[in-house]
Structures are given as C-alpha cells and as structure tokens.
PQR file with spaces between the fields and no chain letter, atoms N, CA, C, O and H, PARSE charges and radii, in Angstrom:
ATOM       1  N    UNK     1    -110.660   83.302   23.305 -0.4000 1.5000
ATOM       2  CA   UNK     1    -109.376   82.845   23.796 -0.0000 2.0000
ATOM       3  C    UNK     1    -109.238   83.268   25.258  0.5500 1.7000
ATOM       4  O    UNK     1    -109.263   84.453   25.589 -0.5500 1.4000
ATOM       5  N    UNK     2    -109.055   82.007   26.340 -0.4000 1.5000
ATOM       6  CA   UNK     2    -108.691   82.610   27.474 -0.0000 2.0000
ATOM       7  C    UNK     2    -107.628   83.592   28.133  0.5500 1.7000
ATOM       8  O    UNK     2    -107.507   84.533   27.350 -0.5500 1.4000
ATOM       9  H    UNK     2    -109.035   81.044   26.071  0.4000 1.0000
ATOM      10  N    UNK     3    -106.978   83.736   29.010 -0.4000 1.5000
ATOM      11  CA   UNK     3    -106.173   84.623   29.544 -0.0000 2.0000
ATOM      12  C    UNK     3    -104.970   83.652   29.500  0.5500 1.7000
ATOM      13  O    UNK     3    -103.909   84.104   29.069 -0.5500 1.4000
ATOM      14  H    UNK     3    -107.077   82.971   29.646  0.4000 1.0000
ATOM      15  N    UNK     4    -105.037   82.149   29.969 -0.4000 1.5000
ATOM      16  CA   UNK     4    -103.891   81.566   29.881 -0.0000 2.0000
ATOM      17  C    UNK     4    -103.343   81.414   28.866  0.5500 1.7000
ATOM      18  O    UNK     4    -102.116   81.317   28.893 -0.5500 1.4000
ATOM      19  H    UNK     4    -105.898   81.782   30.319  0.4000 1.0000
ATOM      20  N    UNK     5    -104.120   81.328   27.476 -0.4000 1.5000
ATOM      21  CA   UNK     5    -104.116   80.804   26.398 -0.0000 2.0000
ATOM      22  C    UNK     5    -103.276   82.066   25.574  0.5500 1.7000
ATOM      23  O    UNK     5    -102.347   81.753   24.829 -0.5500 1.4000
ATOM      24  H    UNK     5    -105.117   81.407   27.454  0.4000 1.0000
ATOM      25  N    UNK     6    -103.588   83.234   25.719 -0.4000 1.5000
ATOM      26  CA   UNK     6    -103.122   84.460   25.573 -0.0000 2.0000
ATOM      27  C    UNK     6    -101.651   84.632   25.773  0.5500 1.7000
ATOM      28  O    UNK     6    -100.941   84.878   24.798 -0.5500 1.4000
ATOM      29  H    UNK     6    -104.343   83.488   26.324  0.4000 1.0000
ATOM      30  N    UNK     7    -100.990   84.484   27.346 -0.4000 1.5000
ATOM      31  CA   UNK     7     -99.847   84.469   28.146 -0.0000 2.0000
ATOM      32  C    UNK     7     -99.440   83.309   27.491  0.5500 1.7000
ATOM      33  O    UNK     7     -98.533   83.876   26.881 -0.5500 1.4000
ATOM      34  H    UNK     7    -101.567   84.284   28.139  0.4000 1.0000
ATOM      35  N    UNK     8     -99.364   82.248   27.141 -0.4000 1.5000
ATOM      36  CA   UNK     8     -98.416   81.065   26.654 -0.0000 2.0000
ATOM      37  C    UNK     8     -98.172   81.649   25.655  0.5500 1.7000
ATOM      38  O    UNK     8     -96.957   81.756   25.488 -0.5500 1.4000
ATOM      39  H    UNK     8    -100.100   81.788   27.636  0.4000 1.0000
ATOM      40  N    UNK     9     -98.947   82.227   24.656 -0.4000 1.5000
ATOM      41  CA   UNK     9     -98.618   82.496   22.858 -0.0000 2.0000
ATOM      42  C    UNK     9     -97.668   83.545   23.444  0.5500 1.7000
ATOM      43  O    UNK     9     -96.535   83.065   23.481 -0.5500 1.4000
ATOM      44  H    UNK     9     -99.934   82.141   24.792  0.4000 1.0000
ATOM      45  N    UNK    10     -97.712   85.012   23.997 -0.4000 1.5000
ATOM      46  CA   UNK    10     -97.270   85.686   24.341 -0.0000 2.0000
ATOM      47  C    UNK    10     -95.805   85.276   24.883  0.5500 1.7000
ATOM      48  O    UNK    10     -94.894   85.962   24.421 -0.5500 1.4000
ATOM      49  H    UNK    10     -98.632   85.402   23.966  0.4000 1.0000
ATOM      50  N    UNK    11     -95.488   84.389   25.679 -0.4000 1.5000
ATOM      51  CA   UNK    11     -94.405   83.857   26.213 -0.0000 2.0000
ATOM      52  C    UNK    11     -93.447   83.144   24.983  0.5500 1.7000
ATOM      53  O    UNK    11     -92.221   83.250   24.988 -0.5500 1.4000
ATOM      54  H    UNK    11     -96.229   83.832   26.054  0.4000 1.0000
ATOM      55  N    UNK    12     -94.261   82.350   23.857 -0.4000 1.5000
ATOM      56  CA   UNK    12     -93.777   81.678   23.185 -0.0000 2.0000
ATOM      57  C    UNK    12     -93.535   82.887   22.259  0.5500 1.7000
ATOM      58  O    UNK    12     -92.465   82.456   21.830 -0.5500 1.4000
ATOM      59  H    UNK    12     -95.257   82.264   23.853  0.4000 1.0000
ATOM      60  N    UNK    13     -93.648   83.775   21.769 -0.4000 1.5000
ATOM      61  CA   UNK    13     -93.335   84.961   21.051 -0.0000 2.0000
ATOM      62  C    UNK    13     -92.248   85.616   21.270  0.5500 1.7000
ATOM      63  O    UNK    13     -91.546   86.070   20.367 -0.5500 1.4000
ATOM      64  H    UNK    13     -94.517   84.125   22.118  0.4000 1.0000
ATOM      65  N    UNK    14     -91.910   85.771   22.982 -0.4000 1.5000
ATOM      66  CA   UNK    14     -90.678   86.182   23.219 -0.0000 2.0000
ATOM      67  C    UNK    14     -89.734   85.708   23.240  0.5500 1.7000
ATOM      68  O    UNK    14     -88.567   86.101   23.214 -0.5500 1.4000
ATOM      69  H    UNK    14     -92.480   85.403   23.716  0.4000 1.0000
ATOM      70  N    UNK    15     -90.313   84.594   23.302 -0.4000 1.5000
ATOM      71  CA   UNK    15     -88.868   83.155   23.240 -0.0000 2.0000
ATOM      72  C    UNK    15     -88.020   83.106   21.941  0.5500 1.7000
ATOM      73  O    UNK    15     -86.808   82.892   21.959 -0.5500 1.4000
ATOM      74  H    UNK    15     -91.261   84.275   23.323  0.4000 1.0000
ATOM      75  N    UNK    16     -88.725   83.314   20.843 -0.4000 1.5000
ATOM      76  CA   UNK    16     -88.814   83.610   19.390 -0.0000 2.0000
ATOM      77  C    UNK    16     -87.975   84.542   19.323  0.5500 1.7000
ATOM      78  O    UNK    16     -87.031   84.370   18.552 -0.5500 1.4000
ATOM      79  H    UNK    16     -89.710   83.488   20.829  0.4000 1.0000
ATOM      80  N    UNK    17     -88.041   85.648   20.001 -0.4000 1.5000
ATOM      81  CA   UNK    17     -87.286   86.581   19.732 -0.0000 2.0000
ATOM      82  C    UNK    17     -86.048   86.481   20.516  0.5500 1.7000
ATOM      83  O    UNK    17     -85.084   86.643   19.769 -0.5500 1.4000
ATOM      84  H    UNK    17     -88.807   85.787   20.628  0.4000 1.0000
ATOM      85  N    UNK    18     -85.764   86.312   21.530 -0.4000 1.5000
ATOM      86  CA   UNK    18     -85.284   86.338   22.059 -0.0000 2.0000
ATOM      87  C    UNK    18     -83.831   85.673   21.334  0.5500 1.7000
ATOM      88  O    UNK    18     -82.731   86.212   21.215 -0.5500 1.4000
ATOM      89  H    UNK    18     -86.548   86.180   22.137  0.4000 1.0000
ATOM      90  N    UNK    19     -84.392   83.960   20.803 -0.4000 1.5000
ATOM      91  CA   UNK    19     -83.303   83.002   20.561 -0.0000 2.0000
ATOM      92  C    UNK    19     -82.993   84.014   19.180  0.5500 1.7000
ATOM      93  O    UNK    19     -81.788   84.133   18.955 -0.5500 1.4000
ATOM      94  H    UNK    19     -85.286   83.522   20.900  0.4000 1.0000
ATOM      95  N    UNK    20     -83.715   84.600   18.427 -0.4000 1.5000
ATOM      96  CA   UNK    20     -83.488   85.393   16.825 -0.0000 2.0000
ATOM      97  C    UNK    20     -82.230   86.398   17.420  0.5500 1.7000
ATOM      98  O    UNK    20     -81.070   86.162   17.081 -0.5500 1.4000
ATOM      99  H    UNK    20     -84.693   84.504   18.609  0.4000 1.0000
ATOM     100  N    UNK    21     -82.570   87.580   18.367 -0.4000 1.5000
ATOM     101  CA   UNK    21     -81.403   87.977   18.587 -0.0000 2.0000
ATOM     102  C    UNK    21     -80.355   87.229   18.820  0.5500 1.7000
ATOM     103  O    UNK    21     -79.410   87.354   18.040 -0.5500 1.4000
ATOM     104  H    UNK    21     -83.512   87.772   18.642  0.4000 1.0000
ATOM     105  N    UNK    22     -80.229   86.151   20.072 -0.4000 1.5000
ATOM     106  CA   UNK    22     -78.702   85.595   20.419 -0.0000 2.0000
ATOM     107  C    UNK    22     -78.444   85.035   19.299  0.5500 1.7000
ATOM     108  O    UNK    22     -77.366   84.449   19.400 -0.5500 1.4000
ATOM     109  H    UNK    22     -80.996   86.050   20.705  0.4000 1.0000
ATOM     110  N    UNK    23     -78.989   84.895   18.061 -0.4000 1.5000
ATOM     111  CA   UNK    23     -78.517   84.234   17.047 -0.0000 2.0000
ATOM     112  C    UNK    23     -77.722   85.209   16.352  0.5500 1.7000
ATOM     113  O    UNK    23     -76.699   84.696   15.900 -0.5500 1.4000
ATOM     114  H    UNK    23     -79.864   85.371   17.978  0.4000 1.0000
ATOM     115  N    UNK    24     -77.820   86.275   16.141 -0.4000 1.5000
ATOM     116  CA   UNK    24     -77.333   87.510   15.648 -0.0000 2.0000
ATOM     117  C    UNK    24     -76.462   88.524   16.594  0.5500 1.7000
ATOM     118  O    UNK    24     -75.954   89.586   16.235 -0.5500 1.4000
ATOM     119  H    UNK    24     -78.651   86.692   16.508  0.4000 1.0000
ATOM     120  N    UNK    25     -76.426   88.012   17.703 -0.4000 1.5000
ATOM     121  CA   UNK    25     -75.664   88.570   18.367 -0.0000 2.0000
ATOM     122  C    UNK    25     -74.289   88.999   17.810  0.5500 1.7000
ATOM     123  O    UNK    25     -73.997   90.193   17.744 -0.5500 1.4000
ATOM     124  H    UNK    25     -76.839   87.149   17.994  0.4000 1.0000
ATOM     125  N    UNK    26     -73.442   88.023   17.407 -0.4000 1.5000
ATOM     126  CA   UNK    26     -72.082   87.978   16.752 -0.0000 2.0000
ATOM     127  C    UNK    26     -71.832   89.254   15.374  0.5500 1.7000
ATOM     128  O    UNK    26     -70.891   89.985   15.064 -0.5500 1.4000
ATOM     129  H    UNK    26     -73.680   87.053   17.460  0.4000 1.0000
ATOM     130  N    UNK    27     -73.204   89.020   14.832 -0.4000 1.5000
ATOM     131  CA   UNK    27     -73.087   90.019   13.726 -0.0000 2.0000
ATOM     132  C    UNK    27     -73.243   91.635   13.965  0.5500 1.7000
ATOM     133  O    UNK    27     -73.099   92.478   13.080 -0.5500 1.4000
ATOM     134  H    UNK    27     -73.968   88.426   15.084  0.4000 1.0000
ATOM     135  N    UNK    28     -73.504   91.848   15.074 -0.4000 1.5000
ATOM     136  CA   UNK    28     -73.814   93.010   15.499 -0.0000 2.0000
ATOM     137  C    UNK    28     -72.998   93.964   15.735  0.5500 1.7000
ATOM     138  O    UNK    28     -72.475   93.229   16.573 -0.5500 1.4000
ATOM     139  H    UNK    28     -73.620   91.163   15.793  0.4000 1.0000
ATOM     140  N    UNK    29     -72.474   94.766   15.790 -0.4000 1.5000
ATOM     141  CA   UNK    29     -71.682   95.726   16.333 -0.0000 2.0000
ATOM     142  C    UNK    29     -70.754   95.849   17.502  0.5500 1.7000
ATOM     143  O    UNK    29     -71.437   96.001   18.515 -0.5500 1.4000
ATOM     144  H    UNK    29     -72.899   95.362   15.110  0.4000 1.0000
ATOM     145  N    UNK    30     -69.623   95.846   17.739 -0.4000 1.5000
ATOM     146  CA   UNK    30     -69.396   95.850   19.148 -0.0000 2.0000
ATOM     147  C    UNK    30     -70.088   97.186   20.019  0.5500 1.7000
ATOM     148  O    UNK    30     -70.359   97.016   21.208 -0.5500 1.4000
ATOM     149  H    UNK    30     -69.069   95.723   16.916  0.4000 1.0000
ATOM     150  N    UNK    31     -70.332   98.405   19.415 -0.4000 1.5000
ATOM     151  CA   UNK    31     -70.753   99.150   20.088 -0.0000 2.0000
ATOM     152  C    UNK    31     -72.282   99.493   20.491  0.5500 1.7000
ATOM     153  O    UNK    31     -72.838  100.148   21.373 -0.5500 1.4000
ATOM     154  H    UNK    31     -70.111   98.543   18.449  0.4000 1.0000
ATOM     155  N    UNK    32     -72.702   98.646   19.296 -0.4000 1.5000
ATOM     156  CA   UNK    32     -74.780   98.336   19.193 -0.0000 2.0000
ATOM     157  C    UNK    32     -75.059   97.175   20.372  0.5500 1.7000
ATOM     158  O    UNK    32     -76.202   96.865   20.707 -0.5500 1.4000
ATOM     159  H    UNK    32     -72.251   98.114   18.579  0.4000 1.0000
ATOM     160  N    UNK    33     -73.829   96.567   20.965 -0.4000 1.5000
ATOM     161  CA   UNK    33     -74.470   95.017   21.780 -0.0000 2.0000
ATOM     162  C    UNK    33     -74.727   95.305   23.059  0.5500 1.7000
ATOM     163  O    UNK    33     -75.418   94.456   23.621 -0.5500 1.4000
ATOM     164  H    UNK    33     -72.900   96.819   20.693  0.4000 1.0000
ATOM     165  N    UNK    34     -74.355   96.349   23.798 -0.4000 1.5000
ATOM     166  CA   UNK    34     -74.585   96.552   25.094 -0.0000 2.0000
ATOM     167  C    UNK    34     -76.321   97.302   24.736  0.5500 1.7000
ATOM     168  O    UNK    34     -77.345   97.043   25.369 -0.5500 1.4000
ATOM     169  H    UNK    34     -73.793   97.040   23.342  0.4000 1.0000
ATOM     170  N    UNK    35     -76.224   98.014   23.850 -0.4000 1.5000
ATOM     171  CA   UNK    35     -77.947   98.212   23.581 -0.0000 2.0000
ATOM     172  C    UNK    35     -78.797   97.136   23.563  0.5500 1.7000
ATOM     173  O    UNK    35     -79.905   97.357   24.051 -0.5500 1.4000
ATOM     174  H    UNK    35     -75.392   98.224   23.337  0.4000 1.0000
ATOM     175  N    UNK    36     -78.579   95.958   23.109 -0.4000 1.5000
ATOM     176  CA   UNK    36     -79.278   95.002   22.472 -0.0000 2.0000
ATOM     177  C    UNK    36     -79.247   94.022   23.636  0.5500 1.7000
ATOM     178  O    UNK    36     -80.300   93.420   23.843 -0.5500 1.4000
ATOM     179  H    UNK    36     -77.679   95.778   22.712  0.4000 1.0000
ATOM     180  N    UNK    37     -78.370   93.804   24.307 -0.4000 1.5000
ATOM     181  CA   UNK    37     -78.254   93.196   25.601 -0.0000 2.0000
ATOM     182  C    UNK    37     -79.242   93.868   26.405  0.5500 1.7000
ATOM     183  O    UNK    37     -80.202   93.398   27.016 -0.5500 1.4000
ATOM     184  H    UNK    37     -77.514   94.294   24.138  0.4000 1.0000
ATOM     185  N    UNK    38     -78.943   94.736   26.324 -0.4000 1.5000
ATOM     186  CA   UNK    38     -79.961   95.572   27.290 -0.0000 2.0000
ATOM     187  C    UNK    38     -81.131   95.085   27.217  0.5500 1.7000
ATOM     188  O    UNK    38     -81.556   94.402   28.149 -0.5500 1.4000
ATOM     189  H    UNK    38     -78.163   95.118   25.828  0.4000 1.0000
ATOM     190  N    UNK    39     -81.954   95.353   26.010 -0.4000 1.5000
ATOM     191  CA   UNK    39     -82.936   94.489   25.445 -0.0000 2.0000
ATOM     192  C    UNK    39     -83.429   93.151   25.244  0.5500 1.7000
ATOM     193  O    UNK    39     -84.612   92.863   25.067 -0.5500 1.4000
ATOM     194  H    UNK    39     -81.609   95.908   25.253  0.4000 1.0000
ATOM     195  N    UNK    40     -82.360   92.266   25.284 -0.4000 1.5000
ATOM     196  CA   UNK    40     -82.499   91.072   26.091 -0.0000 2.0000
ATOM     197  C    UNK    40     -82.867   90.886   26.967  0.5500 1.7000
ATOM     198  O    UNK    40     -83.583   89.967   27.364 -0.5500 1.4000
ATOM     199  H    UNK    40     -81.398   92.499   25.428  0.4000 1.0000
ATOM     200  N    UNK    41     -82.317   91.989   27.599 -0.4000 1.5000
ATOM     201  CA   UNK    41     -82.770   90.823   29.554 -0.0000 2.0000
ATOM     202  C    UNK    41     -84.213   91.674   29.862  0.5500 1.7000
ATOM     203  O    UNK    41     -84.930   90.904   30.501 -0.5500 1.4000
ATOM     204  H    UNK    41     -81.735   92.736   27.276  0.4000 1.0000
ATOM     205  N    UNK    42     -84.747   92.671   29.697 -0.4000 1.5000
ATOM     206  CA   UNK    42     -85.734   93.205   29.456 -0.0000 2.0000
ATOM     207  C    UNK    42     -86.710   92.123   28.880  0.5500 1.7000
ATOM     208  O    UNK    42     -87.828   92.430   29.292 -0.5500 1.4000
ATOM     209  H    UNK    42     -84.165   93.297   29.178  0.4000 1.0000
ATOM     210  N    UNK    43     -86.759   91.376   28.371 -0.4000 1.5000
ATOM     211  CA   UNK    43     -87.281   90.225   27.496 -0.0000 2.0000
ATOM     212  C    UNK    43     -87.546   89.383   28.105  0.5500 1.7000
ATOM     213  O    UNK    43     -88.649   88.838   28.136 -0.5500 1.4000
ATOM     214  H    UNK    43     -85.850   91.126   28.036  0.4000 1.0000
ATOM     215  N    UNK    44     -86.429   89.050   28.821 -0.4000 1.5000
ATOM     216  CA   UNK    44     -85.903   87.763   29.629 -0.0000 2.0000
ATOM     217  C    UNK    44     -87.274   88.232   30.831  0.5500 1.7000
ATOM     218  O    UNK    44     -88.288   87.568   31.045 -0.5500 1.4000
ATOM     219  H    UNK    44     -85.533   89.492   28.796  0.4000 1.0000
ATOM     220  N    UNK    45     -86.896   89.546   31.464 -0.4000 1.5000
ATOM     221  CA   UNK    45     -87.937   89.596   32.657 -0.0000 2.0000
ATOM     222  C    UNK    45     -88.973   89.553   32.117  0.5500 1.7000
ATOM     223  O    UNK    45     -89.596   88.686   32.730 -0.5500 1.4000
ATOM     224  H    UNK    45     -86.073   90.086   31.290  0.4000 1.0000
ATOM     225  N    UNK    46     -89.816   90.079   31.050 -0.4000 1.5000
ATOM     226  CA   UNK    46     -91.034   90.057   30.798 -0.0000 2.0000
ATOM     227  C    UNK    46     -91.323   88.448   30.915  0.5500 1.7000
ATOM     228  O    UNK    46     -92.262   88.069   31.614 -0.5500 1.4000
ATOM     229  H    UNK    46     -89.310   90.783   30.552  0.4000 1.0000
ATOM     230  N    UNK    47     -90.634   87.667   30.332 -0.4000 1.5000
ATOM     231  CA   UNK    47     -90.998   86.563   29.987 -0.0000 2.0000
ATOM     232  C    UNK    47     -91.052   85.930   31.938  0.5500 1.7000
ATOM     233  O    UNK    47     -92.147   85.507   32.310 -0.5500 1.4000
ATOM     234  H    UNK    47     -89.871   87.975   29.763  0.4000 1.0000
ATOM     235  N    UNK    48     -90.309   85.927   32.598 -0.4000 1.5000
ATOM     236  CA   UNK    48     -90.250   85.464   33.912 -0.0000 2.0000
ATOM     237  C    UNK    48     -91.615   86.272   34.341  0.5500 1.7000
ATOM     238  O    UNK    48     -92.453   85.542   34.871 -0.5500 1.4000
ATOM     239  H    UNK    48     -89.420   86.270   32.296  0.4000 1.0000
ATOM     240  N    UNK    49     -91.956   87.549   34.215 -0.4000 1.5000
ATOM     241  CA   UNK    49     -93.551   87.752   35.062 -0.0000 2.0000
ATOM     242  C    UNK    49     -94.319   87.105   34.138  0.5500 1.7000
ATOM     243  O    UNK    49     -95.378   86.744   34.653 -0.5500 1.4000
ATOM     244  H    UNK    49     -91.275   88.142   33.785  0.4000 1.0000
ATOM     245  N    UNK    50     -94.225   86.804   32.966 -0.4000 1.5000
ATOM     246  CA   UNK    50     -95.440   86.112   32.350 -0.0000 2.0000
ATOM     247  C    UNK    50     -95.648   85.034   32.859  0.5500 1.7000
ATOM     248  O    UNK    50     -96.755   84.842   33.363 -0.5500 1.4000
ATOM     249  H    UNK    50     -93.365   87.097   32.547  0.4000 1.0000
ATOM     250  N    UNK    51     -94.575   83.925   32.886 -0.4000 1.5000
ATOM     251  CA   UNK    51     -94.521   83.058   33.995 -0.0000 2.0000
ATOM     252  C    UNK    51     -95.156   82.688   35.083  0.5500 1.7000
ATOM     253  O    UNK    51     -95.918   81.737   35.259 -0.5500 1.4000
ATOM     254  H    UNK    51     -93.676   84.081   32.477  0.4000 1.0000
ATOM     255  N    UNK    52     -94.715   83.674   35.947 -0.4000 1.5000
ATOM     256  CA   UNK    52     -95.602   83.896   36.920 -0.0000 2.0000
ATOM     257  C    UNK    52     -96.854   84.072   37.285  0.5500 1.7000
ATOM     258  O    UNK    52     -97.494   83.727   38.278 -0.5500 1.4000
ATOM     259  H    UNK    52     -94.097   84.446   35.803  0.4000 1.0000
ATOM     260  N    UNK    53     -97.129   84.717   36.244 -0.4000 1.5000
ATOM     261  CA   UNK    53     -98.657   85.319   36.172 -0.0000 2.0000
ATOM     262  C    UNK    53     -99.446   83.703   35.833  0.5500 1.7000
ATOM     263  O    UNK    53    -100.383   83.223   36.470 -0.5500 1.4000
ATOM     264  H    UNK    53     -96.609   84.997   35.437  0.4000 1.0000
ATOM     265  N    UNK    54     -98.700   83.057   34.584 -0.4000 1.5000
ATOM     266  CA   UNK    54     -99.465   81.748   34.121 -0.0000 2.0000
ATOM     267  C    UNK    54     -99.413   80.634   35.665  0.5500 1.7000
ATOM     268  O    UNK    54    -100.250   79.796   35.997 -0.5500 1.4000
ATOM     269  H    UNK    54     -97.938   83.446   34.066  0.4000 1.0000
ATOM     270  N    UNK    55     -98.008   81.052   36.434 -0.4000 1.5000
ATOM     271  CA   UNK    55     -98.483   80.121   37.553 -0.0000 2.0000
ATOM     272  C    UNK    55     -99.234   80.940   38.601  0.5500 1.7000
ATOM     273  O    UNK    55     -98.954   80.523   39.725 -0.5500 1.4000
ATOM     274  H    UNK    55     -97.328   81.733   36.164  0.4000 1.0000
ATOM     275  N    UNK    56    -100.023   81.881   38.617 -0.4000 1.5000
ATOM     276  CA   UNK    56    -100.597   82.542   39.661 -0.0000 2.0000
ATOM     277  C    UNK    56    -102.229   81.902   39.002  0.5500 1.7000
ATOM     278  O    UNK    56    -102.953   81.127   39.627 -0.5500 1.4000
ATOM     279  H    UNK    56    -100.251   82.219   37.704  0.4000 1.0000
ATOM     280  N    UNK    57    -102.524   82.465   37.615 -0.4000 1.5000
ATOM     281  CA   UNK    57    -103.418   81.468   37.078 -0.0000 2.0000
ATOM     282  C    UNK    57    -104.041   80.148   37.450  0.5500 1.7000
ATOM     283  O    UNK    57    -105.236   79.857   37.504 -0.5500 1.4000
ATOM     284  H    UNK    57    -101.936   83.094   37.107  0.4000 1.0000
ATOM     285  N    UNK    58    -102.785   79.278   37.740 -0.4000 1.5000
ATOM     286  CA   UNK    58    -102.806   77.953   37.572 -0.0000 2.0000
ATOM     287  C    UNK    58    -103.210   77.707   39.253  0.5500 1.7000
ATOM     288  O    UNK    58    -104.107   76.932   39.584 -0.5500 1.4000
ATOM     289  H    UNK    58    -101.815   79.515   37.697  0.4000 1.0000
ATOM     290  N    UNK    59    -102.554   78.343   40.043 -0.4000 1.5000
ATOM     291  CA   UNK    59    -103.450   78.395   41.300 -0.0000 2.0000
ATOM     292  C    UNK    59    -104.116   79.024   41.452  0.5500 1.7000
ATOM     293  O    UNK    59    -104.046   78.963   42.680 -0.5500 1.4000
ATOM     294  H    UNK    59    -101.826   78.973   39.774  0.4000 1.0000
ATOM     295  N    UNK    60    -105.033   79.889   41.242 -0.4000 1.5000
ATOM     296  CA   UNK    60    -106.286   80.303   40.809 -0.0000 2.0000
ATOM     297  C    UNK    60    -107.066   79.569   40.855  0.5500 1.7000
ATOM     298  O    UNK    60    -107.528   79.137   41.911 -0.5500 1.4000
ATOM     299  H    UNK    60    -105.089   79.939   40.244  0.4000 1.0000
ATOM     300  N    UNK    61    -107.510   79.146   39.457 -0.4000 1.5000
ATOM     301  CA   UNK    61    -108.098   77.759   39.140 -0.0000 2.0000
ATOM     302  C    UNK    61    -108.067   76.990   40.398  0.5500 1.7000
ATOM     303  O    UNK    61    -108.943   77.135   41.251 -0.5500 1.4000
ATOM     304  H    UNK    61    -107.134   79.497   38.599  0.4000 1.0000
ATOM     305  N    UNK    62    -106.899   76.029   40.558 -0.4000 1.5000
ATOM     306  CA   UNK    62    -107.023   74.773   41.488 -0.0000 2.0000
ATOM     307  C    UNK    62    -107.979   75.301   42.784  0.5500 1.7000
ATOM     308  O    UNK    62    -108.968   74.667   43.151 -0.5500 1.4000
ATOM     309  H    UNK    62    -106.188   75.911   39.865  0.4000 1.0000
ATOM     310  N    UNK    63    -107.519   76.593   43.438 -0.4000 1.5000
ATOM     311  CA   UNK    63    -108.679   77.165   44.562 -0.0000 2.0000
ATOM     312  C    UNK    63    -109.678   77.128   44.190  0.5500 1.7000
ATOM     313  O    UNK    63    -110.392   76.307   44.765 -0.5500 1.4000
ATOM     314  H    UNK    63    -106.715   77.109   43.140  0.4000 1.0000
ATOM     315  N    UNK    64    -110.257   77.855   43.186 -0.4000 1.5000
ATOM     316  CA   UNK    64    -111.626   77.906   42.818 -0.0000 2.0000
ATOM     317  C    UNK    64    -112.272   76.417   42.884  0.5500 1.7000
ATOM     318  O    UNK    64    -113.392   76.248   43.367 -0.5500 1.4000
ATOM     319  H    UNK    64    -109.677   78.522   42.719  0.4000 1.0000
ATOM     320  N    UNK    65    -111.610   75.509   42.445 -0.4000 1.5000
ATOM     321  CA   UNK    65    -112.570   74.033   42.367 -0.0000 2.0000
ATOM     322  C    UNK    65    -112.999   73.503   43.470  0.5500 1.7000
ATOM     323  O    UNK    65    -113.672   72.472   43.438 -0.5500 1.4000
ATOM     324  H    UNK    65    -110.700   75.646   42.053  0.4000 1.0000
C-alpha cells in the first residue's frame, strides 16, 4: 500500500469519527462538551495536515515526471 493510499483511508477514518461525535454531541453532557469539542477540532486539524500532506504528494509526483 502506498503512502497516498494510506493518508486517504486515514483521512476517511477521521471523517468517521468526527461526523459519530457531532452526532452525539446533544447527548453529551453540558459539562463533558467543551472536552469533546476540544477533541474535535484536534481532529479537524489532523485531518487539514493530512490534506496537505496528500496535496504535497500530489505535487511531488507531477515534478518527478
């Protein structure tokens, strides 16, 4: 399995989670959600450098050819 191939599953994993929490958000605690928020956007950035990384990849490649 390549490196890009890796970072998409990886990206699509957090996405997964991500939408599972805001789905549960409501049920949560008022005093547990600023934790869990927290943990969201933590998520949120991982997922934006993964991003990145898949478009740093993607020009990679195109140079190399």
């Amino acid at each position: 399995m390549d490196a890009r191939m890796k970072i998409e599953q990886e990206i699509e994993r957090k996405r997964k989670i991500i939408e599972d929490c805001e789905k549960i958000m409501e049920q949560i605690p008022a005093h547990l959600r600023p934790s869990q928020e927290f943990a969201l956007n933590i998520y949120k950035k991982e997922i934006e450098a993964l991003e990145q990384e898949l478009m740093n990849l993607g020009n990679e490649n195109v140079i190399k050819k």
